[in-house]
C-alpha positions in Angstrom: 0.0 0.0 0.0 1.3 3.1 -0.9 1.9 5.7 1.6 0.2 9.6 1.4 3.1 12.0 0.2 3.8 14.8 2.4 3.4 18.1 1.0 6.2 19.8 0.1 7.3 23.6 1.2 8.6 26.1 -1.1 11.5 27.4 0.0 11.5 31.2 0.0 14.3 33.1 -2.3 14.8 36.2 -0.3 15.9 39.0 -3.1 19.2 40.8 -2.6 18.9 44.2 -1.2 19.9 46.9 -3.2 23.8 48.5 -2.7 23.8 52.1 -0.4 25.5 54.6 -1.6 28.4 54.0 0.7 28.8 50.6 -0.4 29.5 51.3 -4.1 31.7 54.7 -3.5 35.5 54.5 -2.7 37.3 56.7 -0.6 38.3 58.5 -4.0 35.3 59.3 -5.2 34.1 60.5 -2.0 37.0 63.1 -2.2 36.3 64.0 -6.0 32.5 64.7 -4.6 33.8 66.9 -2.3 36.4 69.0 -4.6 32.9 69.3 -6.8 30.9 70.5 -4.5 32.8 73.0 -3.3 32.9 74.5 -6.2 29.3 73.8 -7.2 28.6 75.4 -3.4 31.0 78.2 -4.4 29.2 79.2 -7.3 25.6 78.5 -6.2 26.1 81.8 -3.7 26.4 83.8 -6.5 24.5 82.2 -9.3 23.5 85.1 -11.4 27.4 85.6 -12.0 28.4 82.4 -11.5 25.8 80.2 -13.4 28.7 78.5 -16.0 30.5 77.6 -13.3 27.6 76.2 -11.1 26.3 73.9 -14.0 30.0 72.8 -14.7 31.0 71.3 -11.6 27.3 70.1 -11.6 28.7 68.3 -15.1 31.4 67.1 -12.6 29.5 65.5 -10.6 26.9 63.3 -12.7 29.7 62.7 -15.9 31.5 60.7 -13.8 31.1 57.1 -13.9 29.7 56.1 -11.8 27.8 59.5 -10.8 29.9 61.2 -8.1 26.3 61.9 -6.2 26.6 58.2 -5.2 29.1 59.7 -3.2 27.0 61.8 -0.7 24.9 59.4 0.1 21.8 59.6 -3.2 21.2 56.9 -5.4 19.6 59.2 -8.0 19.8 62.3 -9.9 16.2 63.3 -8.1 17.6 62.9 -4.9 20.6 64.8 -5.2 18.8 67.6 -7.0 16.3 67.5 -4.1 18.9 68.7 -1.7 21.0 71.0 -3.9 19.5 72.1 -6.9 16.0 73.1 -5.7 14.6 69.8 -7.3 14.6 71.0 -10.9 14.1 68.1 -13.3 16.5 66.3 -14.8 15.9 67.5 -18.4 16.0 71.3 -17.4 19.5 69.9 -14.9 20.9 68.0 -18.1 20.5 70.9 -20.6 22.1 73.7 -18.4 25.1 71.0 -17.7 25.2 70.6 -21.8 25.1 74.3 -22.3 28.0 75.3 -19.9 30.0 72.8 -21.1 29.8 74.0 -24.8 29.2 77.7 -24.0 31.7 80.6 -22.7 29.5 82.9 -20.2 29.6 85.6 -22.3 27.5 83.8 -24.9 25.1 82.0 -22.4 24.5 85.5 -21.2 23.6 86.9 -24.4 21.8 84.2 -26.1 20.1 82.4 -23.6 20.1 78.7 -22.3 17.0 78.1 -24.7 18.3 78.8 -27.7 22.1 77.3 -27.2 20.3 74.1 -26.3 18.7 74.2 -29.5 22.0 75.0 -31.8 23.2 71.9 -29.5 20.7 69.9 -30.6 21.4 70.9 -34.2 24.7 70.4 -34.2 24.3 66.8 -33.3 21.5 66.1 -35.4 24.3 66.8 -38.0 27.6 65.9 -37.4 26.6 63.2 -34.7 28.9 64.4 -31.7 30.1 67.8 -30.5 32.6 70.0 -30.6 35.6 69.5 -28.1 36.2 73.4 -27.9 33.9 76.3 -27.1 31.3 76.9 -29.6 31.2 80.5 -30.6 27.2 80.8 -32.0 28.1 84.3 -33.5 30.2 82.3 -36.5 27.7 79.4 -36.1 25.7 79.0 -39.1 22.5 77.0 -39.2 20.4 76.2 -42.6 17.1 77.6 -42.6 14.0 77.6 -45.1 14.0 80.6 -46.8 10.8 80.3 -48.7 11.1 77.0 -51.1 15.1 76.7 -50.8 17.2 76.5 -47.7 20.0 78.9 -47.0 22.5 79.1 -44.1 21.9 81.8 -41.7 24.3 83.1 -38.8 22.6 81.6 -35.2 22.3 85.3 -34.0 19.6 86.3 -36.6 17.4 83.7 -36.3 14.2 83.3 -34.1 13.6 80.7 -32.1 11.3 79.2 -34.3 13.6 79.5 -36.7 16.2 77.7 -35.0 13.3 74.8 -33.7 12.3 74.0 -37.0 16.6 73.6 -38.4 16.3 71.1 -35.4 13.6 68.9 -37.0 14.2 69.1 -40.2 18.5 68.0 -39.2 16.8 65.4 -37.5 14.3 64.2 -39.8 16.4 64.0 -42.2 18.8 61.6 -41.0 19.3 58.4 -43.3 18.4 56.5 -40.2 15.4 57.8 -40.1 14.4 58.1 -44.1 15.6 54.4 -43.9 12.8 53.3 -41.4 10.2 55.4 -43.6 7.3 52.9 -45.2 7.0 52.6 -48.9 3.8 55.3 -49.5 5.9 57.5 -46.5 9.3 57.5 -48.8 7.2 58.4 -51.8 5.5 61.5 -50.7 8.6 62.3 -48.5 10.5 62.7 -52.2 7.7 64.5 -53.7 7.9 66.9 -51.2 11.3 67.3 -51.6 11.5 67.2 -55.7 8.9 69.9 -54.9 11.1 72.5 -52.8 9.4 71.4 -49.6 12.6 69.3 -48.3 12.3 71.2 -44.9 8.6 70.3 -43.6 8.1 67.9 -40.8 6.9 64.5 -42.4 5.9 62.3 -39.9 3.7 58.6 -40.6 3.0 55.2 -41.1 2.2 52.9 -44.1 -1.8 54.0 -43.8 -1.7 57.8 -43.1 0.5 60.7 -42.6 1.0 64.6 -41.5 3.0 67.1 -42.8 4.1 70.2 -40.2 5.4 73.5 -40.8 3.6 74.6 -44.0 2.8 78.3 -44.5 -0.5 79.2 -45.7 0.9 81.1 -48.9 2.4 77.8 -49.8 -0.9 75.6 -49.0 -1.7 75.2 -52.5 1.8 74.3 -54.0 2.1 71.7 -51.1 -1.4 70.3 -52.6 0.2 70.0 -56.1 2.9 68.7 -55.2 1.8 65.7 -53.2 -0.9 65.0 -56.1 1.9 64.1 -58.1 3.1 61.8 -55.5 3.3 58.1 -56.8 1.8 56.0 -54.7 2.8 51.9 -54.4 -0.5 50.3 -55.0 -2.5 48.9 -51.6 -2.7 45.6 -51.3 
């Protein structure tokens, strides 16, 4: 006769707790944290003057690898920005670093953090990486729409509409992204371009699409122009 089998217990897997701070930091980065706050401390008393070098030893501090906040005692960006950089969020904290990094004072003060974050954001679209050295925007040139054709334009005289619509168009236009376009997408996206509207935002999918950024003059060209679009058959 066989005998009743005893039920069996599941043994509970207890899940690693998490690292501190202190347990991931050395003494060494503990001391590079220190020589970067000071200065971030430094400049934060004075921040109208001082706002380069604030955001630069905030650069420090989150560059390194790991971040040097680990250091006193955060295990985020949040938490550290909590305590010393009146919580601001980490988009507005990571464009100010990028700014003063790429920026003298001088032109941050004239131009604004705004618009350097967006002839930033056009140089990368471009070239893919940065400059090493300061960026001087006055002998930066951005390309521009200039009714059908596009023209290069010092960054001082455009608006910042201007200089937001150079940004999509550098980055719609990457061949990464023209090379993820649908068939019907690619089709109206050279239309548009044989048609002298190369610098409209095309965005879509194989069923439907929307074009951004037209002026009203040019309304009915834009309609002639994607009538001569040729279309793959639908299955």
């Amino acid at each position: 006769m066989s005998q009743p089998r005893r039920p069996t217990t599941k043994r509970r897997v207890s899940k690693p707790k998490p690292l501190t701070p202190d347990e991931i930091v050395d003494q060494t980065l503990k001391r590079e944290y220190e020589r970067a706050m000071k200065a971030l401390e430094a400049a934060s008393e004075a921040e109208t003057e001082q706002w380069d070098a604030k955001w630069e030893a905030v650069g420090v501090i989150l560059d390194h690898d790991p971040p040097l906040y680990l250091a006193g005692g955060f295990r985020d960006l949040k938490g550290f920005a909590r305590k010393h950089l009146q919580a601001a969020a980490p988009e507005t904290i990571r464009t100010s670093v990028r700014v003063a990094k790429h920026f003298d004072p001088a032109a941050e003060k004239l131009h604004g953090t705004a618009r350097l974050a967006l002839l930033l954001d056009y140089l990368e679209a471009g070239d893919g990486k940065l400059p090493a050295v300061a960026i001087d925007p006055a002998r930066t040139r951005v390309r521009v729409r200039r009714g059908r054709a596009f023209e290069p334009v010092r960054f001082p005289q455009l608006t910042f509409d201007e200089l937001r619509a150079a940004v999509r168009h550098a980055k719609g236009g990457s061949k990464g992204a023209r090379a993820a376009d649908p068939a019907p997408l690619a089709a109206v996206r050279q239309q548009l371009s044989e048609g002298g509207f190369a610098g409209v935002t095309l965005r879509g999918t194989a069923a439907r699409y929307d074009v951004l950024g037209i002026g009203y003059d040019d309304s009915a060209a834009l309609h002639r122009a994607l009538a001569k679009a040729k279309l793959p058959k639908r299955k």
